[in-house]
N, CA and C atoms of all chains as a GROMACS GRO file, in nm:
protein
  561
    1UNK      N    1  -8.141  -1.975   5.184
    1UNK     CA    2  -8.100  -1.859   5.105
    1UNK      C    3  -8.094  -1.735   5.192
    2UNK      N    4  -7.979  -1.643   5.179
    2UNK     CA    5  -8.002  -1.577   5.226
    2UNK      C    6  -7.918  -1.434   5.163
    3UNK      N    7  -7.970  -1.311   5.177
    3UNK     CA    8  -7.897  -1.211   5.097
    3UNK      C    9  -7.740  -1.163   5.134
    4UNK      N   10  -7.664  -1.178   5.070
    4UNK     CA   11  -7.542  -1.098   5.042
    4UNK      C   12  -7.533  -0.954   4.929
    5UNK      N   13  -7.389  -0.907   5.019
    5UNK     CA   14  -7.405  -0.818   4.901
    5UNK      C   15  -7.197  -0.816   4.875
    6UNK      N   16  -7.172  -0.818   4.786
    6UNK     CA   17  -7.011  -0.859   4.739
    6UNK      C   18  -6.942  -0.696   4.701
    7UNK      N   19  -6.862  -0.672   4.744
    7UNK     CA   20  -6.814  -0.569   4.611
    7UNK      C   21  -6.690  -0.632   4.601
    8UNK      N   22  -6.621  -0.646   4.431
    8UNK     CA   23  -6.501  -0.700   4.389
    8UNK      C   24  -6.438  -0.584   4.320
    9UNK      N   25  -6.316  -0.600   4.352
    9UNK     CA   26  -6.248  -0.476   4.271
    9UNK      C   27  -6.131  -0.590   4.137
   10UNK      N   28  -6.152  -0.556   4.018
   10UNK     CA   29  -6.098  -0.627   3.915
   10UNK      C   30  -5.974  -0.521   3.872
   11UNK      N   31  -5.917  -0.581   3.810
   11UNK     CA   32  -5.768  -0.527   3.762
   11UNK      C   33  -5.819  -0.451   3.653
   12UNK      N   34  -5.751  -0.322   3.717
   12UNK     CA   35  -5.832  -0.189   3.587
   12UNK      C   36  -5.665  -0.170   3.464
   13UNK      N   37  -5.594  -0.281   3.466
   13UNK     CA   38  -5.539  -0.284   3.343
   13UNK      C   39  -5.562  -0.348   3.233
   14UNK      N   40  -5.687  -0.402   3.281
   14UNK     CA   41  -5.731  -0.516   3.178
   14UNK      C   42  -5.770  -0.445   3.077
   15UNK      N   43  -5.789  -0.499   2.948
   15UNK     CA   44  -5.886  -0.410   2.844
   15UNK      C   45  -6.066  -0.382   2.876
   16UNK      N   46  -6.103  -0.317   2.885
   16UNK     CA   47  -6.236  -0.247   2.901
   16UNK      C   48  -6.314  -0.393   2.916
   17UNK      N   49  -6.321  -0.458   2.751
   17UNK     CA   50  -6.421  -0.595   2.728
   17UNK      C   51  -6.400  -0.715   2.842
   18UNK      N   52  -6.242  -0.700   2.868
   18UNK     CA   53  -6.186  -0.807   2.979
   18UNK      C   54  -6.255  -0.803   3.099
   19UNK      N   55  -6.234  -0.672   3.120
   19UNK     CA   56  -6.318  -0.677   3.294
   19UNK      C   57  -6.451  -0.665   3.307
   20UNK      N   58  -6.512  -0.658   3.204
   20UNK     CA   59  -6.689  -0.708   3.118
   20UNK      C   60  -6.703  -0.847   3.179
   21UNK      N   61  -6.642  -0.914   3.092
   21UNK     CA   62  -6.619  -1.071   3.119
   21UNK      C   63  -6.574  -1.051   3.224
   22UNK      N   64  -6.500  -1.010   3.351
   22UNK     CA   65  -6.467  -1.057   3.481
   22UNK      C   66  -6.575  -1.054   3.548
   23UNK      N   67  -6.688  -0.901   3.508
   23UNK     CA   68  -6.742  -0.904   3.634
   23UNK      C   69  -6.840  -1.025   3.573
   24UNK      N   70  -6.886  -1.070   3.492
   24UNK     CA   71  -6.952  -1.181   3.416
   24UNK      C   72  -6.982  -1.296   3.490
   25UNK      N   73  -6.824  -1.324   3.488
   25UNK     CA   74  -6.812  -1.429   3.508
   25UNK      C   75  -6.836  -1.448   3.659
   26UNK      N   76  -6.827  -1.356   3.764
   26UNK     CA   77  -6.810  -1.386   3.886
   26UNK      C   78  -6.982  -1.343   3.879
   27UNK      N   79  -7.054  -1.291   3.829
   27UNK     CA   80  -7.148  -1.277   3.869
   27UNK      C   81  -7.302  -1.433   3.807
   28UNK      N   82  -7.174  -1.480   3.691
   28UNK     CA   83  -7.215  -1.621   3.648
   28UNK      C   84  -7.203  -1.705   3.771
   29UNK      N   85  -7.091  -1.707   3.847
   29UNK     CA   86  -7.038  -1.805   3.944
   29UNK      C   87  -7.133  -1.836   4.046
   30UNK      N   88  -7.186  -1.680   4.077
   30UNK     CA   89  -7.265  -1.647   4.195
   30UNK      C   90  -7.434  -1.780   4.135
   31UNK      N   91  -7.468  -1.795   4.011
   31UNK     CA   92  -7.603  -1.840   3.933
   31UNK      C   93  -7.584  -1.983   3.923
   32UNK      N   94  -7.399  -2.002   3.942
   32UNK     CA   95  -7.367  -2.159   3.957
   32UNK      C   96  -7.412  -2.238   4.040
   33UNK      N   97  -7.395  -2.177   4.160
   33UNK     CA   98  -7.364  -2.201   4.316
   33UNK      C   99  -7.514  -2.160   4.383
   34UNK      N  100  -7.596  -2.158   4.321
   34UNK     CA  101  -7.771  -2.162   4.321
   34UNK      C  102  -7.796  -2.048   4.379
   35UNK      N  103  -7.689  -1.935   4.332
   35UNK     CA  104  -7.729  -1.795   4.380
   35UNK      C  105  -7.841  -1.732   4.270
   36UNK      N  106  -7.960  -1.575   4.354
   36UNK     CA  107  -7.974  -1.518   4.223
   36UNK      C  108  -7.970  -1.438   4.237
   37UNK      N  109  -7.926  -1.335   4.175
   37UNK     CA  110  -7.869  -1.181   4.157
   37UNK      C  111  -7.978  -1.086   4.153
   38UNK      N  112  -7.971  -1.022   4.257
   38UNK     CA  113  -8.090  -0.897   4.268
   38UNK      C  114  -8.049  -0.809   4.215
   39UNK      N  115  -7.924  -0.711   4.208
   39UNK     CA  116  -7.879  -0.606   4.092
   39UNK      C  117  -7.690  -0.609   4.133
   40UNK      N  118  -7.676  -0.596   3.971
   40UNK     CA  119  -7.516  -0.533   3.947
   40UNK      C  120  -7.487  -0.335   3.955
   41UNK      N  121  -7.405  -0.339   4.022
   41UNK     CA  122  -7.395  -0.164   4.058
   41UNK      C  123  -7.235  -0.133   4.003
   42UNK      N  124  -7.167  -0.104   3.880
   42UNK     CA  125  -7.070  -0.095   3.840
   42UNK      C  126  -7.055   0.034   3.871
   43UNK      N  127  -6.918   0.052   3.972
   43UNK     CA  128  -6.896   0.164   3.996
   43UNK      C  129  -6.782   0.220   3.880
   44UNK      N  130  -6.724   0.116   3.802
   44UNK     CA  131  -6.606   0.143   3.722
   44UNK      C  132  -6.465   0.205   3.829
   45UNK      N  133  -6.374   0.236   3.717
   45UNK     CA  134  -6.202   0.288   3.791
   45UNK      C  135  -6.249   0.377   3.898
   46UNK      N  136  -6.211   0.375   4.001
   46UNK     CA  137  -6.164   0.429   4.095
   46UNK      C  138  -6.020   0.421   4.142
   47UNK      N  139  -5.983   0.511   4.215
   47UNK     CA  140  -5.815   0.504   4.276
   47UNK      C  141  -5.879   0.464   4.357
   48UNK      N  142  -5.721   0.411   4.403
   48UNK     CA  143  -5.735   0.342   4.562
   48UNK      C  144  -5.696   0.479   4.639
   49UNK      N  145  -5.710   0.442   4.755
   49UNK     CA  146  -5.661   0.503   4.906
   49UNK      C  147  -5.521   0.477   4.916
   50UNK      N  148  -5.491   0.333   4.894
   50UNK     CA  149  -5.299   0.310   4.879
   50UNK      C  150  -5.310   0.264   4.782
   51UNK      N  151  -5.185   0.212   4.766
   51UNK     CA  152  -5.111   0.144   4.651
   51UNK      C  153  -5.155  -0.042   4.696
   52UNK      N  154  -5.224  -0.096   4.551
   52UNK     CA  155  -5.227  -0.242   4.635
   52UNK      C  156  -5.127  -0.282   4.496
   53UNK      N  157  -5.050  -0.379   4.493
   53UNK     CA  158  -4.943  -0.473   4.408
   53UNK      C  159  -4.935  -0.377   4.317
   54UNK      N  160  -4.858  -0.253   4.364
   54UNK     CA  161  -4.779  -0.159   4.297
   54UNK      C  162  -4.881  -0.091   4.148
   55UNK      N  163  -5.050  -0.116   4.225
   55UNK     CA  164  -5.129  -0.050   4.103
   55UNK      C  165  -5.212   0.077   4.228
   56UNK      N  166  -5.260   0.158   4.121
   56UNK     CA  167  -5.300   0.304   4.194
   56UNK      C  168  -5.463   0.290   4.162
   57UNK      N  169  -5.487   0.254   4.044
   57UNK     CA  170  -5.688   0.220   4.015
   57UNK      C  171  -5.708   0.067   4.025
   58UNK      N  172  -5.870   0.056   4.048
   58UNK     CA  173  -5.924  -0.073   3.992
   58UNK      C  174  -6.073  -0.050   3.947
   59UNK      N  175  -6.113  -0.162   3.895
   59UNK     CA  176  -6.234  -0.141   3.880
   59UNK      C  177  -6.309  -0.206   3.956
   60UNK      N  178  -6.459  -0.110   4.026
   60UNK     CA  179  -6.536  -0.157   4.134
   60UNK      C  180  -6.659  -0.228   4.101
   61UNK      N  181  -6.707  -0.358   4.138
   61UNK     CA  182  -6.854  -0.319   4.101
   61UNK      C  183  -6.903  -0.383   4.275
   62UNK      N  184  -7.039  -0.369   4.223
   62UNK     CA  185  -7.105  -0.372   4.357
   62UNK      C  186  -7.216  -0.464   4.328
   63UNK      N  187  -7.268  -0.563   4.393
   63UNK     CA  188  -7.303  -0.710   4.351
   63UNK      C  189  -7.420  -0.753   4.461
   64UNK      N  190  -7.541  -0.671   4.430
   64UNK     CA  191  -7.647  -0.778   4.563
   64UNK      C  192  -7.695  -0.918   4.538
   65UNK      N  193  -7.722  -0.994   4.626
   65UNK     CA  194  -7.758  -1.131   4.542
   65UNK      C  195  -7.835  -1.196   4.651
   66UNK      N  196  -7.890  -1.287   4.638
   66UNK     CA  197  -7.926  -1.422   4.781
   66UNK      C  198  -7.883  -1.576   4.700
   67UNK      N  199  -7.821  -1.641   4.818
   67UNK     CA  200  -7.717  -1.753   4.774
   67UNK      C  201  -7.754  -1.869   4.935
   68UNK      N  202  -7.704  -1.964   4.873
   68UNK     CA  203  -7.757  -2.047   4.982
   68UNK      C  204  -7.618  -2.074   5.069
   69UNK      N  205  -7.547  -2.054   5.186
   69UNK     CA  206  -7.471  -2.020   5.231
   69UNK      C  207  -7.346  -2.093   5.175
   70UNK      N  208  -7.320  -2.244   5.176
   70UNK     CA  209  -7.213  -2.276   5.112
   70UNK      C  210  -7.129  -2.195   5.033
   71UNK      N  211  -7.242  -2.165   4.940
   71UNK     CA  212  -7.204  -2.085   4.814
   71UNK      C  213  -7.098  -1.996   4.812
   72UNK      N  214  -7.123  -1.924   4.973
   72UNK     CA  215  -7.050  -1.813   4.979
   72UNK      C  216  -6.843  -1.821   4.980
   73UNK      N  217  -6.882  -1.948   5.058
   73UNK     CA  218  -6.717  -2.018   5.060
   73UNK      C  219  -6.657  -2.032   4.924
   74UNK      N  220  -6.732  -2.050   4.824
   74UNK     CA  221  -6.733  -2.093   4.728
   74UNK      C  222  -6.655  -1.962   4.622
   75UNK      N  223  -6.769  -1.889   4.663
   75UNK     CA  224  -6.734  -1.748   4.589
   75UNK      C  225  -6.609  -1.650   4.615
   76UNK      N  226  -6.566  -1.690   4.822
   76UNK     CA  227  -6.472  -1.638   4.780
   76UNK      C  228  -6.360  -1.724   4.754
   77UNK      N  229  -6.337  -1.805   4.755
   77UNK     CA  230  -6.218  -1.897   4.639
   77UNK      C  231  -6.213  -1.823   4.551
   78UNK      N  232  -6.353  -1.854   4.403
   78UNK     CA  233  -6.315  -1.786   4.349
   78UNK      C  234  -6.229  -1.653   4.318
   79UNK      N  235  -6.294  -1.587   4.437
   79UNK     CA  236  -6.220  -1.430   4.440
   79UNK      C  237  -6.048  -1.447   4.504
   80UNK      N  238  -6.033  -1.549   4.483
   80UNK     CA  239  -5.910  -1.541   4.583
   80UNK      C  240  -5.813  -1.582   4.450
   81UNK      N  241  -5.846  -1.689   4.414
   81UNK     CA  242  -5.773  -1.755   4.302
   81UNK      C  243  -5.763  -1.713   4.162
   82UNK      N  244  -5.846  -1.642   4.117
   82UNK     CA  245  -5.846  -1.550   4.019
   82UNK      C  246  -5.767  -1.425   4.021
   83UNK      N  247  -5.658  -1.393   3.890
   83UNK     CA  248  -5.592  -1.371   3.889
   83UNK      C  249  -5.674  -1.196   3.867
   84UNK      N  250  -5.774  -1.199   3.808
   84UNK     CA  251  -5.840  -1.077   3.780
   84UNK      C  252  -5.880  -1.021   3.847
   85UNK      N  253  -5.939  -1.075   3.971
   85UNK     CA  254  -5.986  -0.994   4.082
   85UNK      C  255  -5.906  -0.950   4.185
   86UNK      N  256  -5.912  -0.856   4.176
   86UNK     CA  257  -5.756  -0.767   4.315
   86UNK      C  258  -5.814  -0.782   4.439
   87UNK      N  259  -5.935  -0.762   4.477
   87UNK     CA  260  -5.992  -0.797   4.616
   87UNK      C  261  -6.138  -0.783   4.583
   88UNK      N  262  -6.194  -0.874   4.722
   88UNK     CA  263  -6.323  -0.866   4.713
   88UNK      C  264  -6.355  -0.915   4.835
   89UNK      N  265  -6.494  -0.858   4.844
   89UNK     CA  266  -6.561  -0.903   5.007
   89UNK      C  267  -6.686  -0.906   5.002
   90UNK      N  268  -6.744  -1.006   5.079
   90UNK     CA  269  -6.837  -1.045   5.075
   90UNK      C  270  -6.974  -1.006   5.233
   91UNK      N  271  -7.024  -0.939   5.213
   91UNK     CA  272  -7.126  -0.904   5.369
   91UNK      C  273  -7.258  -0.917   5.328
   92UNK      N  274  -7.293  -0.975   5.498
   92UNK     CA  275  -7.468  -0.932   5.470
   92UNK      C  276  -7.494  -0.811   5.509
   93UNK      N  277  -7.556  -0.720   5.379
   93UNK     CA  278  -7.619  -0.553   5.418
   93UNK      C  279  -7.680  -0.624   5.509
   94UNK      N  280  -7.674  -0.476   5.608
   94UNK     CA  281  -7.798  -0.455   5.735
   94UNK      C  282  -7.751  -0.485   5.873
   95UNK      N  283  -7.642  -0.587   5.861
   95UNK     CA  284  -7.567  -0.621   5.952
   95UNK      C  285  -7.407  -0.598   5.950
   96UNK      N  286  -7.354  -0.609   5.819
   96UNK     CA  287  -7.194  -0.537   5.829
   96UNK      C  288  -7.117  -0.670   5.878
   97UNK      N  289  -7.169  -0.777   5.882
   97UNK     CA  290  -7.065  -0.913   5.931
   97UNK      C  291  -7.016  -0.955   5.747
   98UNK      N  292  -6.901  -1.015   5.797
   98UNK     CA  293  -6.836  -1.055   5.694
   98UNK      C  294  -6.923  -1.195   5.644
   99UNK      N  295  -6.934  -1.223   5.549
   99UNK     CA  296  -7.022  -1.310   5.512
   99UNK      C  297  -7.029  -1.462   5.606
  100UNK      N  298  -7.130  -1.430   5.663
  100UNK     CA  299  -7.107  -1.630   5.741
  100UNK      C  300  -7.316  -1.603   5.741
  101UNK      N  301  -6.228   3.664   9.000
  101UNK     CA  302  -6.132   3.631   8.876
  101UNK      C  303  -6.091   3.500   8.840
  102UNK      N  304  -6.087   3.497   8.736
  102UNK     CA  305  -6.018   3.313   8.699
  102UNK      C  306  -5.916   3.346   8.724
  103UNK      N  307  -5.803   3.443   8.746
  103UNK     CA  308  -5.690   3.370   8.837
  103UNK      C  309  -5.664   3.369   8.894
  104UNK      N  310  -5.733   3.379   8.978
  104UNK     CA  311  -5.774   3.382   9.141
  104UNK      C  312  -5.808   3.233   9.148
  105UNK      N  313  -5.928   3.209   9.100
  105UNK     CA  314  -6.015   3.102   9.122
  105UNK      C  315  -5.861   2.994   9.118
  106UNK      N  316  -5.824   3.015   8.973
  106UNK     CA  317  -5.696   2.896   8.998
  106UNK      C  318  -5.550   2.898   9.055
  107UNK      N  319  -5.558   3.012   9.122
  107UNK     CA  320  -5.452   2.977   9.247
  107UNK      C  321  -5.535   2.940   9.357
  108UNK      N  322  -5.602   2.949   9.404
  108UNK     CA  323  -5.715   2.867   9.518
  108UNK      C  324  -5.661   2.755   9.483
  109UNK      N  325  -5.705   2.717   9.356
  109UNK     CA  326  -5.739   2.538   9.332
  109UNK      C  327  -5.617   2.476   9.351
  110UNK      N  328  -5.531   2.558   9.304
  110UNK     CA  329  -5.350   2.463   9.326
  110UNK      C  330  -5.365   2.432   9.481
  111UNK      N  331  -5.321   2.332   9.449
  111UNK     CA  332  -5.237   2.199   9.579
  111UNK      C  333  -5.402   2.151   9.583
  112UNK      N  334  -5.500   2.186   9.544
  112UNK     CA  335  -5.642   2.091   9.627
  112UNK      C  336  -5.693   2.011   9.509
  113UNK      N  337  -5.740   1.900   9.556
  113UNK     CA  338  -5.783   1.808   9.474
  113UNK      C  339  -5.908   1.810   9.398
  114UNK      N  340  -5.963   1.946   9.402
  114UNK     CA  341  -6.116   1.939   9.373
  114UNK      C  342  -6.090   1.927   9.210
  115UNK      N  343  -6.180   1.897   9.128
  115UNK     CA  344  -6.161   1.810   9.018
  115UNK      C  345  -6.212   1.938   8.911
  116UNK      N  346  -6.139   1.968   8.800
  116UNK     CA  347  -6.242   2.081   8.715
  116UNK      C  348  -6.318   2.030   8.636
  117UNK      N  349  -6.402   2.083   8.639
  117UNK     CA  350  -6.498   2.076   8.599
  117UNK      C  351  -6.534   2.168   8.413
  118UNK      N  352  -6.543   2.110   8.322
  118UNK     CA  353  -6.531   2.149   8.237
  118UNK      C  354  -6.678   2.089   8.128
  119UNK      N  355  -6.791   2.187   8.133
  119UNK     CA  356  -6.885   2.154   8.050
  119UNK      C  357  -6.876   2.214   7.928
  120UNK      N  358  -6.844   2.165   7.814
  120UNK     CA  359  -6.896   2.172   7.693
  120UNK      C  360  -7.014   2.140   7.622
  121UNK      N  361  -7.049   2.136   7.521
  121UNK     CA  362  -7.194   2.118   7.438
  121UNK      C  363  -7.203   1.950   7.470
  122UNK      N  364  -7.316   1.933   7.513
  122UNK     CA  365  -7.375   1.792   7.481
  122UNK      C  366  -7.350   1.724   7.402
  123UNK      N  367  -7.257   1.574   7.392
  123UNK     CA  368  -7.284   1.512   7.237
  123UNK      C  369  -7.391   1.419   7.280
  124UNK      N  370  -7.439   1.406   7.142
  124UNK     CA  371  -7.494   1.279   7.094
  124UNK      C  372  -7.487   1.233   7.010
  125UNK      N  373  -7.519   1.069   6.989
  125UNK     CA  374  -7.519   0.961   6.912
  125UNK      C  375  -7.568   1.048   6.824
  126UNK      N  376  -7.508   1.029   6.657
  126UNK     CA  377  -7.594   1.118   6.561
  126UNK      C  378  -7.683   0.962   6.506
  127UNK      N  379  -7.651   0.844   6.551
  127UNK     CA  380  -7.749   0.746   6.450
  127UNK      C  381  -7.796   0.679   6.565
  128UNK      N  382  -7.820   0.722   6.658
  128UNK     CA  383  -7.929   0.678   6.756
  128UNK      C  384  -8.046   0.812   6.733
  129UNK      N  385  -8.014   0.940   6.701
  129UNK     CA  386  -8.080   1.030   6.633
  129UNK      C  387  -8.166   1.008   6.508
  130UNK      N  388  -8.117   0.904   6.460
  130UNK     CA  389  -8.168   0.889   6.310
  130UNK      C  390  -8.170   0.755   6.284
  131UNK      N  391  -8.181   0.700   6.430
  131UNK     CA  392  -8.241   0.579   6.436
  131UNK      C  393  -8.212   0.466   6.337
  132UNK      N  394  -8.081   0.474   6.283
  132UNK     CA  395  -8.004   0.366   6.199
  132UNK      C  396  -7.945   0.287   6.305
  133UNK      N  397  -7.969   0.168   6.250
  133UNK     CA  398  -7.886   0.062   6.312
  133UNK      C  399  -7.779  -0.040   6.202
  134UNK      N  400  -7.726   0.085   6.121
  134UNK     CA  401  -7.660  -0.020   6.048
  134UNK      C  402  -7.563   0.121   6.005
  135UNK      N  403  -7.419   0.069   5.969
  135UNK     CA  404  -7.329   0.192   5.908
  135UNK      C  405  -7.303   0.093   5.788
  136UNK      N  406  -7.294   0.169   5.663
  136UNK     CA  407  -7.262   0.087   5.523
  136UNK      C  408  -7.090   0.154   5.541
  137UNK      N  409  -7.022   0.058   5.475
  137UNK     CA  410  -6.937   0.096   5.515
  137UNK      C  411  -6.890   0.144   5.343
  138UNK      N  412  -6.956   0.135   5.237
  138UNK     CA  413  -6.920   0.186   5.120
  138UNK      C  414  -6.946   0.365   5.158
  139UNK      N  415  -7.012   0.422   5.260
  139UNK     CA  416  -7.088   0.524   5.280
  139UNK      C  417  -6.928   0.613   5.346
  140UNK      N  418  -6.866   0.631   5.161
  140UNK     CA  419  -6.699   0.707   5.276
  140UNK      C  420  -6.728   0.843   5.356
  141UNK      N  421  -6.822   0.932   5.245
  141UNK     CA  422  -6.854   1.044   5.309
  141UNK      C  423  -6.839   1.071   5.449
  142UNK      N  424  -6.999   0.954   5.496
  142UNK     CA  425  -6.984   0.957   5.618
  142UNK      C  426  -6.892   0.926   5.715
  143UNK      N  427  -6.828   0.781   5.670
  143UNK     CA  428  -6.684   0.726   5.749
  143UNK      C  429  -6.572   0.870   5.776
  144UNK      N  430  -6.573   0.936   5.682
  144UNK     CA  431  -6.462   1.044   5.680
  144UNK      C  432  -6.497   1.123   5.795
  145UNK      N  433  -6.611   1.172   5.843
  145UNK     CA  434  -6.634   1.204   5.940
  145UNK      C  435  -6.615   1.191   6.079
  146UNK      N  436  -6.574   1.054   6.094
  146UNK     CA  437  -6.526   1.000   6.209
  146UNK      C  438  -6.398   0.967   6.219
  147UNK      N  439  -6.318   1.021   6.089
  147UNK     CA  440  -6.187   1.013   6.089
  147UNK      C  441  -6.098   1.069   6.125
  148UNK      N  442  -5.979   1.110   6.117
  148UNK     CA  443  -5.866   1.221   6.225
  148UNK      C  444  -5.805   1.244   6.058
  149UNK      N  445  -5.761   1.360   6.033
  149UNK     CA  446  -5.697   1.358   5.913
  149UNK      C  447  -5.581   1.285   5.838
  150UNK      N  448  -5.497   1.241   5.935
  150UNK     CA  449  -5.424   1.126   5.941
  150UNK      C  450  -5.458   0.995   5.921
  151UNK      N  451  -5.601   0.991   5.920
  151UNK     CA  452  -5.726   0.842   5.885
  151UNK      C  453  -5.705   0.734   5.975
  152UNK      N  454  -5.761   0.839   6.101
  152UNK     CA  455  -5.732   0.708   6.252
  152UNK      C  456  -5.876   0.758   6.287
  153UNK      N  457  -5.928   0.626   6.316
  153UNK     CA  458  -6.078   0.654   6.378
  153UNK      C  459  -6.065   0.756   6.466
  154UNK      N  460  -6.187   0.828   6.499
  154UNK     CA  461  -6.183   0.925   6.587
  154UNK      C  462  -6.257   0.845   6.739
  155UNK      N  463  -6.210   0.879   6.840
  155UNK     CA  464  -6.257   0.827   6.991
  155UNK      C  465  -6.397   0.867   6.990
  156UNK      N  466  -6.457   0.780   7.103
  156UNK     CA  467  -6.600   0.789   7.121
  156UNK      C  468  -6.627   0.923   7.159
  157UNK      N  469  -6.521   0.984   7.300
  157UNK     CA  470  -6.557   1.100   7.348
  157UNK      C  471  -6.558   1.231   7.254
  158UNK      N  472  -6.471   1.159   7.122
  158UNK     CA  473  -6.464   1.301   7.046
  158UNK      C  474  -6.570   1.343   6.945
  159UNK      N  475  -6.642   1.168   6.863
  159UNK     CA  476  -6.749   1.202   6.793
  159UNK      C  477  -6.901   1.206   6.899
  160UNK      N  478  -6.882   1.132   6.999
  160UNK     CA  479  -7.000   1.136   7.082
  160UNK      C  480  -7.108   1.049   7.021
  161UNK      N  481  -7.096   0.884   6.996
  161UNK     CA  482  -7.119   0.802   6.935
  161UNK      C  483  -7.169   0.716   7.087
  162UNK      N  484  -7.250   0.691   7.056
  162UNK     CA  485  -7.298   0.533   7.171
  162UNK      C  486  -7.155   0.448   7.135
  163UNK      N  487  -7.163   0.380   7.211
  163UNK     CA  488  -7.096   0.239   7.219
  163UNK      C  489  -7.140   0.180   7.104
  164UNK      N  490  -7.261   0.103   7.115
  164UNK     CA  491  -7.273   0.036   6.977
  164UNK      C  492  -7.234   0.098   6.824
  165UNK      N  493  -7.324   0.217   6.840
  165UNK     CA  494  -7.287   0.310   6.692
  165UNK      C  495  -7.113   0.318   6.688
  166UNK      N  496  -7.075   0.340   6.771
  166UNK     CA  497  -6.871   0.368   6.726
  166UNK      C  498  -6.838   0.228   6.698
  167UNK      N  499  -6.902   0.110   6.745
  167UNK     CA  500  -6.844  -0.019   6.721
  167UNK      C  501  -6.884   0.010   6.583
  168UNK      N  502  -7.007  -0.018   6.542
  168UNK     CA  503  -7.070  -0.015   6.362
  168UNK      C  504  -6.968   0.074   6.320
  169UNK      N  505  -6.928   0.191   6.354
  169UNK     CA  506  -6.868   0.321   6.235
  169UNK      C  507  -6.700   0.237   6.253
  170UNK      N  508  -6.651   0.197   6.343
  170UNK     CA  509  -6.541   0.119   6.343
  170UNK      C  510  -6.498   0.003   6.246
  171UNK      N  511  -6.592  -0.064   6.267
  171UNK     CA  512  -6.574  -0.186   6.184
  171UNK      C  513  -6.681  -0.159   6.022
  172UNK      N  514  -6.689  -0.076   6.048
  172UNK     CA  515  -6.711  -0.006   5.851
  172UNK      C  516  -6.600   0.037   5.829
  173UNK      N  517  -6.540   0.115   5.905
  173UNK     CA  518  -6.424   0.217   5.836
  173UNK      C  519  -6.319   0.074   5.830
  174UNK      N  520  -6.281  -0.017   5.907
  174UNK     CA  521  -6.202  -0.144   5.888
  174UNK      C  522  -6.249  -0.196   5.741
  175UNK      N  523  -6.381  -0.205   5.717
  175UNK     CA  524  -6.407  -0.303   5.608
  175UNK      C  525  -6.362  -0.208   5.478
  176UNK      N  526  -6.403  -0.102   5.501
  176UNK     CA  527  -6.342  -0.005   5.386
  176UNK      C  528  -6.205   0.023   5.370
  177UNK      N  529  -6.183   0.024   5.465
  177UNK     CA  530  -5.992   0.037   5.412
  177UNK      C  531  -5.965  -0.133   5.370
  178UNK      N  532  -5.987  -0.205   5.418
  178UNK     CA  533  -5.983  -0.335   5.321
  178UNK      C  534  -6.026  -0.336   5.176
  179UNK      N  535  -6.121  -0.267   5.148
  179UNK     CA  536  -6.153  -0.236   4.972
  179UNK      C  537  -6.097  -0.147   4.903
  180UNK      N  538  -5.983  -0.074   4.983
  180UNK     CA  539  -5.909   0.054   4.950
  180UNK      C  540  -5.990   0.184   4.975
  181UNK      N  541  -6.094   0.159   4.973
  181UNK     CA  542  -6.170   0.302   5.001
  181UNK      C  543  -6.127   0.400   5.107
  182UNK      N  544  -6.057   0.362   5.169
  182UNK     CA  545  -6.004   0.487   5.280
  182UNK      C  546  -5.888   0.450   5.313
  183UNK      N  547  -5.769   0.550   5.392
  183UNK     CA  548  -5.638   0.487   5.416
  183UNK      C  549  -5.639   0.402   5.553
  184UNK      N  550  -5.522   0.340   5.498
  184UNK     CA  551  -5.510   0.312   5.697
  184UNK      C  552  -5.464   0.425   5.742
  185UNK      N  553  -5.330   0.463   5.681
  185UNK     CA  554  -5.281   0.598   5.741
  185UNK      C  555  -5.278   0.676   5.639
  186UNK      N  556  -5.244   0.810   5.648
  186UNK     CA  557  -5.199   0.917   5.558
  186UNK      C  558  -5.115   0.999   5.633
  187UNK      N  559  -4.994   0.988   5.666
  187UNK     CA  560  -4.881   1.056   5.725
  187UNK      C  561  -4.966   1.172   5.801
   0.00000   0.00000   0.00000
């Protein structure tokens, strides 16, 4: 096990309850995959810096957890293949490497 | 007179010499060894207004610390948090 910390940005056109259930669910995914969640940090809409697929906001949250490394491959699929999540990344605080 | 001094110096190779203020590492100062890269405030600081990292010689960053503030400000413009460019 070891700690990560994720931030995902979800599609801020969704309805309010929708991206409830997004961050939910990805933060369910993380409890699948024999992760456990130390705290959720919802930053809510923010603009972007650019334009990503012709949208100007999303919604942020911010996700600490410890997961047993597989997991992490795992999670970002998820984030990849899901149509709700616009981007997401995965690091270990303290070090700034992309999750490995 | 300085323009004196620099007609002397034309045609000779002696090198000028130009001291300004001391930099230093501000997080070898404060003894961080880690840049968050959600931390835009700070990233903005090392930015050019145009949102191009700023050179080592200009923030006066160790080596290591400009690598960390580098590859934060990379991970953040990947989350949108900062531009790549801004004209």
């Amino acid at each position: 096990m070891r700690s990560y910390e994720a931030m995902v940005i979800v599609d801020a056109r969704l309805e309010e309850g929708d991206i409830q259930k997004a961050v939910e669910r990805f933060t369910a995914a993380i409890g699948d995959h024999g992760g456990k969640i130390a705290n959720v940090d919802r930053w809510g809409k923010r603009r972007f810096a650019f334009e990503i697929d012709h949208q100007h906001e999303g919604y942020y949250f911010v996700t600490t957890f410890s997961a047993p490394e597989p997991a992490i491959e795992q999670l970002k699929r998820t984030l990849q293949i899901s149509d709700e999540f616009i981007r997401g990344k995965i690091v270990r605080p303290g070090t700034g490497d992309a999750g490995k | 007179m300085a323009r004196d001094r620099d007609r002397d110096r034309r045609g000779s190779k002696a090198p000028v010499v130009r001291r300004g203020k001391k930099k230093y590492c501000q997080f070898c100062a404060d003894q961080q060894d880690y840049v968050d890269y959600k931390d835009i405030a700070l990233l903005r600081k090392f930015m050019s207004d145009r949102g191009k990292i700023r050179a080592r010689r200009v923030t006066g960053n160790c080596s290591q610390h400009q690598r960390l503030v580098a590859t934060a400000v990379k991970n953040a413009r990947e989350m949108a948090l900062l531009p790549y460019t801004s004209r």
